[in-house]
C-alpha positions, 0 to 999 in steps of 0.5 A: 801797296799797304791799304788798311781798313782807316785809310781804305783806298787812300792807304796808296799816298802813304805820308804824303798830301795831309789827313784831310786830303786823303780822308776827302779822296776815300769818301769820293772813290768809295762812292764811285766805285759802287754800281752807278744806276742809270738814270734812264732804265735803272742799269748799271752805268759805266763812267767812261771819262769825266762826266761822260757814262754809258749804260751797259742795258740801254746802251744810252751815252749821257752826260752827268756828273762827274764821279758818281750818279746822282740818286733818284729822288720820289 
């Protein structure tokens, strides 16, 4: 599998599905495989499915977004 720096993660889909679609899908997974900070004791959160996660430091389950963990704000 050829992944180069311009196409970063989205280098898997070689030709297929069009510039915008493949650019759209690597800003997406780039942010989502980041560390998710949880938003009830700032551990790590692990995605378990579709918006379900679980924090590895509370042990909290929560629902929340889908791909990635919104930033606390103040």
């Amino acid at each position: 599998m050829t992944r180069t720096k311009k196409v970063k993660s989205a280098g898997r889909f070689g030709a297929r599905y069009g510039r915008s679609v493949r650019t759209k899908i690597t800003e997406i997974e780039s942010v989502q495989r980041k560390k998710q900070e949880c938003i009830f004791c700032n551990g790590i959160a692990k995605r378990l499915s579709k918006g379900i996660w679980q924090c590895k430091k509370c042990n909290k389950k929560f629902a929340s977004h889908t791909y990635f963990l919104p930033k606390k704000e103040g």
